[in-house]
C-alpha positions in Angstrom: 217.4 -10.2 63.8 215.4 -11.2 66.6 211.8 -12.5 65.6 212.9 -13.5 62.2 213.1 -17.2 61.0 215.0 -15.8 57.9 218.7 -15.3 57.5 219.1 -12.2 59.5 219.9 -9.0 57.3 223.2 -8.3 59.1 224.5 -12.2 58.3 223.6 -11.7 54.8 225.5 -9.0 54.6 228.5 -10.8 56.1 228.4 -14.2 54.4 231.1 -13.1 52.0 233.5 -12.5 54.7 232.5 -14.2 58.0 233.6 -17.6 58.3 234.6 -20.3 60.7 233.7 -23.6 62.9 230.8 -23.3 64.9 229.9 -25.0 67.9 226.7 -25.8 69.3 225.9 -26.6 72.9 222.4 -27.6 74.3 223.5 -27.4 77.5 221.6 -29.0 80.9 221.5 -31.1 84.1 224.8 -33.8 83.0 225.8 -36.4 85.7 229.4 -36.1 86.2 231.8 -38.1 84.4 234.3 -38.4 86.6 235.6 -37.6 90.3 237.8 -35.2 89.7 237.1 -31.9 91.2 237.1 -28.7 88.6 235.1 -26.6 90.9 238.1 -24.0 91.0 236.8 -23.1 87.4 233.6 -21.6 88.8 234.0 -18.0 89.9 232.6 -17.0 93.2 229.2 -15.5 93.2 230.9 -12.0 94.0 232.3 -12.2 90.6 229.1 -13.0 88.1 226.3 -12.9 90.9 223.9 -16.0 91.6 220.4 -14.9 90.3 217.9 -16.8 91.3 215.8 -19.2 88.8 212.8 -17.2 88.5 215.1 -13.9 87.7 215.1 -12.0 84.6 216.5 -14.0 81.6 218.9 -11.0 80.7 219.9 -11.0 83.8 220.4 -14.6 83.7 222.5 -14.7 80.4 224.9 -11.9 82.1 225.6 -14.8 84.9 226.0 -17.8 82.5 228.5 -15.5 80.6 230.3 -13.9 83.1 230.9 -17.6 84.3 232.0 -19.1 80.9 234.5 -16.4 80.5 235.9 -16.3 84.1 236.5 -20.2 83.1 238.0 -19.8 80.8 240.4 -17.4 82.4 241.0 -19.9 85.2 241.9 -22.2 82.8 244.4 -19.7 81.2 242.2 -19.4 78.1 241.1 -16.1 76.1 237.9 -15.1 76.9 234.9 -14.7 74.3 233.4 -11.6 73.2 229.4 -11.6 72.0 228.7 -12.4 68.7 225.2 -11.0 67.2 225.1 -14.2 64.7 225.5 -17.1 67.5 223.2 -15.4 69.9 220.9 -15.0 67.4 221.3 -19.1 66.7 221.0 -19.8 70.3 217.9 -17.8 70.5 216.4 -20.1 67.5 217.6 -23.3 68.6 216.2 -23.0 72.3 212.7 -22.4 70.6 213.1 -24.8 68.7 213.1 -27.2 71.5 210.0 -25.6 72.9 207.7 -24.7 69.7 208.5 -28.1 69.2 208.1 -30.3 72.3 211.3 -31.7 71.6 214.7 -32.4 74.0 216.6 -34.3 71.5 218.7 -33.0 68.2 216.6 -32.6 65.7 214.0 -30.1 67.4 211.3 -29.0 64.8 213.6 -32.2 62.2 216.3 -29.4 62.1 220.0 -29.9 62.5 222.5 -29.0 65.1 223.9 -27.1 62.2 220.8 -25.3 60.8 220.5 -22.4 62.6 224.5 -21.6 63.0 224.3 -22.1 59.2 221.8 -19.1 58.7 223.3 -17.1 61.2 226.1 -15.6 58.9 228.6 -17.5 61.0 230.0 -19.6 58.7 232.6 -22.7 58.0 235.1 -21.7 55.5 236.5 -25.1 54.3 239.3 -22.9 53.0 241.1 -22.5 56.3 240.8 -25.8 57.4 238.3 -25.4 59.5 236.5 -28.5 61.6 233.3 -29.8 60.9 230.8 -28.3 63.2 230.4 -30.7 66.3 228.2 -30.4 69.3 227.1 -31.4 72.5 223.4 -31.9 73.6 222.4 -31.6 77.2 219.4 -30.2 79.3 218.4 -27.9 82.2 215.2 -28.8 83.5 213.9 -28.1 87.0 211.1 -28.8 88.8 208.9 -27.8 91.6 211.5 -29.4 94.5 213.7 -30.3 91.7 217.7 -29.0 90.8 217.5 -25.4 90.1 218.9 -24.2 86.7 220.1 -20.7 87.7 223.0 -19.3 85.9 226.0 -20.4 88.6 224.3 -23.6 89.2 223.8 -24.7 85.6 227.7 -23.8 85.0 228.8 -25.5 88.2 227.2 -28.6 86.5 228.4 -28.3 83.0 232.1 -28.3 84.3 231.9 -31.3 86.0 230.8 -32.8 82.8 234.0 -33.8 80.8 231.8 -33.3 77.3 230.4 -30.2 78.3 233.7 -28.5 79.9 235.6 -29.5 77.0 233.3 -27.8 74.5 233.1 -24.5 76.3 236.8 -24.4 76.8 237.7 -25.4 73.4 241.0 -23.0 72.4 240.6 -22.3 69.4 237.2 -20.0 70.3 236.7 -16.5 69.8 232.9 -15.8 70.1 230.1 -17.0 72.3 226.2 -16.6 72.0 223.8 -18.1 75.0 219.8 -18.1 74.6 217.6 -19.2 77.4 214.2 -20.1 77.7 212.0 -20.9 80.0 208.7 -23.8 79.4 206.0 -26.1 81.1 206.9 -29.0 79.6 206.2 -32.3 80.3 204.9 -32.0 83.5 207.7 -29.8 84.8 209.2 -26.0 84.4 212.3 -26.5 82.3 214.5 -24.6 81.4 216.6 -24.6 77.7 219.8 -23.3 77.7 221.4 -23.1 74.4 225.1 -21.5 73.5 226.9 -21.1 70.2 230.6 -20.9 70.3 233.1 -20.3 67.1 235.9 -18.7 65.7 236.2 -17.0 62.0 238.6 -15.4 59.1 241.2 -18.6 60.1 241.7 -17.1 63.6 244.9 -18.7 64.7 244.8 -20.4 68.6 244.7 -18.2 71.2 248.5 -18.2 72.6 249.6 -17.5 69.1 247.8 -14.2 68.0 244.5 -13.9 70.0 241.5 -11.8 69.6 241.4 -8.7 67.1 238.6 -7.1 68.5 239.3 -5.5 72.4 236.9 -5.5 74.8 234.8 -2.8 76.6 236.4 -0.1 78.0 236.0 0.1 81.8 235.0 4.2 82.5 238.2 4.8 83.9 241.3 4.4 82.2 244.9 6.0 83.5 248.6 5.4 83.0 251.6 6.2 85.1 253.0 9.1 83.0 254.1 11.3 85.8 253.4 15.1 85.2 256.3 16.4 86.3 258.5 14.7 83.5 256.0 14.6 80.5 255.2 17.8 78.4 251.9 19.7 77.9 252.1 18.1 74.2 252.7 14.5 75.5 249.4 14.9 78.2 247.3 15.9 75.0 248.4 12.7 73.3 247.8 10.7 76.5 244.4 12.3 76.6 243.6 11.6 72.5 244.8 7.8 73.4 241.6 7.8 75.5 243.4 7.7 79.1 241.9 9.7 81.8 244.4 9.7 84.6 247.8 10.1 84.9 250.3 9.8 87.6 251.2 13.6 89.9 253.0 14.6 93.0 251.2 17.0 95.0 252.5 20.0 93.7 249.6 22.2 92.5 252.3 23.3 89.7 251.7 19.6 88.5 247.8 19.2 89.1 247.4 23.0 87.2 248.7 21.5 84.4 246.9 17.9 84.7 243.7 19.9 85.0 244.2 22.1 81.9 244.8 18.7 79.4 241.5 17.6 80.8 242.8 14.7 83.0 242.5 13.2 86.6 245.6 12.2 88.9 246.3 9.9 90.9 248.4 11.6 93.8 251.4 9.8 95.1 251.9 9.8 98.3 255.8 9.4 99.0 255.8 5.4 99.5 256.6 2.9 101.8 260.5 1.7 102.0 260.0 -3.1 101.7 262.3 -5.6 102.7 263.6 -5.4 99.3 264.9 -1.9 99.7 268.1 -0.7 101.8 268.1 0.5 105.2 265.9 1.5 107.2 263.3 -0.7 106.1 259.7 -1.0 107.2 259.0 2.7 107.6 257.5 4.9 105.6 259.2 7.1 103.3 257.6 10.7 104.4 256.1 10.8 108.2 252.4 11.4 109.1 252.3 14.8 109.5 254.2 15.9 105.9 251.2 13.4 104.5 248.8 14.7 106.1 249.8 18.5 104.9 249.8 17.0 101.6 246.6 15.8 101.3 244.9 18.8 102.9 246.6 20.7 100.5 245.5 19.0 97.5 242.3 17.3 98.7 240.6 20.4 96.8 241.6 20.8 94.0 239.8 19.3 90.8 242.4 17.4 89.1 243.1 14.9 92.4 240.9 12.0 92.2 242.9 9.5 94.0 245.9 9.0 95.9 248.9 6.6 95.5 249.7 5.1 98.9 252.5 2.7 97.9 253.6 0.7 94.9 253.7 -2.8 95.3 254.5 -2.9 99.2 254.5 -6.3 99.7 253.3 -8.1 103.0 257.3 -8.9 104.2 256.0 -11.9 106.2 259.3 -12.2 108.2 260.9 -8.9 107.6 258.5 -6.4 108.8 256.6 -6.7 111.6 253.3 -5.6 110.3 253.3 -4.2 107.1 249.4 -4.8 106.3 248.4 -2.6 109.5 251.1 0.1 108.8 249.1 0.6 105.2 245.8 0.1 107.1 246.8 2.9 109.3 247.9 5.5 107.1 244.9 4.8 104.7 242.9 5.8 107.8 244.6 9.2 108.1 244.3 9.7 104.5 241.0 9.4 105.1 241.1 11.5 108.0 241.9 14.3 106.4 239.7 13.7 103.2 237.5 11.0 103.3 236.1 11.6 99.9 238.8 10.5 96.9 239.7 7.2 97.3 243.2 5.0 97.9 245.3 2.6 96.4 247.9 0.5 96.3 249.7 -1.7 93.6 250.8 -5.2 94.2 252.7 -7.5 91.9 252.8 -10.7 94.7 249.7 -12.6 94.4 250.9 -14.6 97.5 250.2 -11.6 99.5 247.2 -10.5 98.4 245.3 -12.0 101.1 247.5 -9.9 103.8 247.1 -6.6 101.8 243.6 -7.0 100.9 241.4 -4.4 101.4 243.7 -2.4 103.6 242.9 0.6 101.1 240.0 1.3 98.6 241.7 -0.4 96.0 244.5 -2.7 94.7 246.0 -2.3 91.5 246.9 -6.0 90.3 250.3 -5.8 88.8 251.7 -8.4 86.2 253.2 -8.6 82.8 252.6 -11.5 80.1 255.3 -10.6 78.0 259.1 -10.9 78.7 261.8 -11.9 76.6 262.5 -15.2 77.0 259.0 -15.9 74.6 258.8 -13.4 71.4 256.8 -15.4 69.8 254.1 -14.9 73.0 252.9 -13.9 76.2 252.1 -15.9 78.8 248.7 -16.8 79.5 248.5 -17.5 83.1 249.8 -14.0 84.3 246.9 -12.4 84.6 244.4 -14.8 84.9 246.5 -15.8 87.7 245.9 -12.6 89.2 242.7 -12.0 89.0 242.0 -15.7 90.3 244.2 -14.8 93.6 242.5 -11.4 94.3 239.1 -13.3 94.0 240.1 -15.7 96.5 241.8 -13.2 98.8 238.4 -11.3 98.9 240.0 -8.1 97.4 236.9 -5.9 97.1 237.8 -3.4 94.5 240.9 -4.0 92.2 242.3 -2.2 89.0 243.7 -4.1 86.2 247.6 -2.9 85.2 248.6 -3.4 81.4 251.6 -3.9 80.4 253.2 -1.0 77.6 256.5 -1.3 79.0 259.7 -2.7 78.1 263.2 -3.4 79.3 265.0 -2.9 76.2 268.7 -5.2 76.0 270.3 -2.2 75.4 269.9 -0.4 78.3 269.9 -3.3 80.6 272.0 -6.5 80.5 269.3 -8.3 82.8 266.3 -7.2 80.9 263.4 -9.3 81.2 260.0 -7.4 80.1 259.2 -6.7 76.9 256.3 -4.7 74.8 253.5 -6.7 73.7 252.5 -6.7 70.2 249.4 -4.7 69.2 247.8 -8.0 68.9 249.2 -9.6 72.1 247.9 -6.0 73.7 244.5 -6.7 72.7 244.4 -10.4 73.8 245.6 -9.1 78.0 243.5 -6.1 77.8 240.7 -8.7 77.2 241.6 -11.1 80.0 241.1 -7.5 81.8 238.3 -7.0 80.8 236.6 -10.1 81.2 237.4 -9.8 85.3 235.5 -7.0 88.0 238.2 -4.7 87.3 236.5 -1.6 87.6 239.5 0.8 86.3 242.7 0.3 84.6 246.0 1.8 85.3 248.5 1.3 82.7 252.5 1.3 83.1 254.1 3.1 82.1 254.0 6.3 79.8 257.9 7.5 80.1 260.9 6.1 81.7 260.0 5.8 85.4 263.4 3.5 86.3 266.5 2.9 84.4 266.4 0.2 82.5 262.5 0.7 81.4 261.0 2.5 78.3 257.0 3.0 77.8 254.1 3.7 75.5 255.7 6.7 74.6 258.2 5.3 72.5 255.7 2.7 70.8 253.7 4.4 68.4 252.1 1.2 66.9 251.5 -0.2 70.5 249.8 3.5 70.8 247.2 2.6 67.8 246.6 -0.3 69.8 246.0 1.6 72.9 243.6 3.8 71.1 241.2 1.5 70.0 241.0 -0.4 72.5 240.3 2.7 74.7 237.8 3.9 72.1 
């Protein structure tokens, strides 16, 4: 594909079956078109980086689309997935403009279309697609001039109401971006060029969303505690390409996690909220019994992290300092084995900026999908989320999805319900878009009374597995 000015051999191949609008962006330096302020749809440098101009262009390209997607989160839309075709288009487009000494649409007296049409990516006039549209801009610096960096460039193209509006268009599935760099006309510019589409009549996000999951992050767990589920049920666990499951620390239980191959995560007894009864504010086992815990465990191969608390909350008025009570028995944790890291779970984004950081991780808890919407999950859940820990500063955070359900049966008040396969593969996406760096799914079996999990879902279990694959 790359190097060719023919129709690439993988989009021939395709033509029968890919289809789809296309849209084209040439994107640049844009004056703003109006006052209003979308800066909160740029993610902070911690999230995509902020290479500088002169970096390496792959390098580059991994900014730009880190940034596009973590927009499109903000803005509570589906993230796009890399799309051979488009970034193959982009690649032609953008040299295009430089073989060709020419900033305007018709670079080399080709198209907008032209190269999207020979990518394989194709409008099917069948499903009603759009006509192709696009947007042409430039990003051009020069010596003293705007730098067109990754995080600069975006920052610029969303406070463009043409350019936000094509890179946050709904309906899109797949994104290709192409940059390159020129002396040209007296200055060093720099062409940035992105393709974005949708194909086979892809219905909006909030309806269906993607069929195609994600990456994997290299760790992937559930809470399926040992001491409830079988030697059979860990195998499955283990085929549906989890890693880690939940254990007390009972060697009995870590024995057995070690024989099906897996990791724990080693719970730590808990701390007792303002939402629980009396007393409240304390911990739920004392120093010492913890401490005997971990240095009894700390050993052996199966342990890999341990559970401090699950979703603690900060109890601004309740407790007097729940944050430094966590910070404090993370440091004896750590005390005692300074090598497996800690964790917590937290389901109120309002306190994530108390709890941040007061042990190696945080395990971002929220579920899309409840029953007062069957028809779909909400959008804003976790993209809400992973906004919040990013502007608490979390440093290291988990994402937590949602195979559980609250089934009307078991529980007049039930609110959660499973997600479809294909609703699973649009939040394990918005997951995977963030700086998650591991996932810990709930739940496995029946940790509460009125809850069920994956393990009463097989077709939410083929979804699992390939998007663990």
């Amino acid at each position: 594909m790359p190097g060719s000015t023919t129709t690439p051999p993988v989009a021939r191949a395709r033509l029968a079956i890919v289809f789809g609008a296309a849209l084209v962006l040439y994107l640049s330096i844009i004056a703003p078109a109006r006052a209003h302020d979308y800066h909160y749809l740029l993610a902070p440098s911690s999230v995509c980086g902020n290479p500088s101009e002169r970096a390496p262009i792959d390098t580059q390209l991994r900014s730009i689309r880190c940034y596009h997607n973590q927009a499109r989160l903000h803005a509570h839309l589906v993230p796009l997935r890399q799309e051979p075709q488009l970034g193959w288009a982009a690649r032609h487009r953008a040299a295009d403009h430089v073989r060709c000494r020419d900033l305007g649409p018709r670079p080399c007296g080709r198209g907008k279309p032209y190269w999207q049409a020979r990518s394989g990516y194709r409008v099917n006039p069948a499903c009603g697609s759009r006509p192709t549209s696009s947007q042409a801009a430039l990003s051009s610096s020069k010596a003293g001039g705007p730098t067109t960096a990754a995080r600069p460039t975006m920052s610029t193209l969303l406070r463009s109401d043409s350019a936000r509006a094509n890179l946050l268009l709904e309906r899109d599935r797949g994104f290709g971006w192409a940059l390159q760099r020129t002396p040209l006309f007296g200055g060093d510019f720099s062409v940035w060029v992105a393709y974005t589409g949708w194909r086979r009549c892809e219905a909006p996000a909030h309806a269906t969303g993607p069929t195609v999951p994600a990456p994997a992050p290299p760790l992937r767990g559930i809470w399926a505690e040992a001491h409830e589920v079988s030697d059979a049920e860990l195998a499955v666990i283990k085929a549906l390409g989890y890693g880690v499951v939940f254990a007390k620390p009972v060697k009995a239980d870590l024995d057995r996690v070690e024989a099906a191959g897996l990791k724990a995560v080693v719970w730590l007894g808990g701390y007792r909220d303002g939402n629980d009864s009396p007393p409240r504010c304390v911990w739920r086992i004392d120093d010492a019994t913890v401490a005997a815990q971990v240095d009894a465990v700390e050993a052996h191969p199966a342990t890999a992290y341990y559970f401090v608390d699950d979703e603690p909350h900060a109890n601004a008025g309740e407790c007097a300092d729940t944050p430094g009570q966590i910070r404090a028995r993370n440091a004896l944790i750590k005390a005692h084995d300074p090598s497996h890291p800690t964790f917590i779970t937290e389901n109120r984004t309002a306190d994530y900026s108390a709890l941040a950081n007061t042990t190696d991780v945080m395990a971002l808890t929220g579920y899309p999908c409840n029953w007062n919407n069957t028809s779909s999950c909400s959008r804003s859940n976790i993209a809400g989320r992973i906004h919040a820990a990013e502007a608490a500063g979390v440093r290291r955070y988990w994402g937590v999805p949602q195979v559980e359900q609250e089934p009307r049966s078991l529980c007049p008040s039930a609110y959660y319900r499973f997600p479809s396969p294909r609703e699973y593969t649009t939040l394990i996406n918005q997951w995977r878009q963030s700086r998650e760096e591991a996932e810990f799914a709930f739940m496995w079996n029946r940790v509460f009374s009125c809850g069920v999990g994956l393990s009463q879902n097989p077709a939410l279990q083929a979804a699992v597995g390939t998007a663990n694959r």
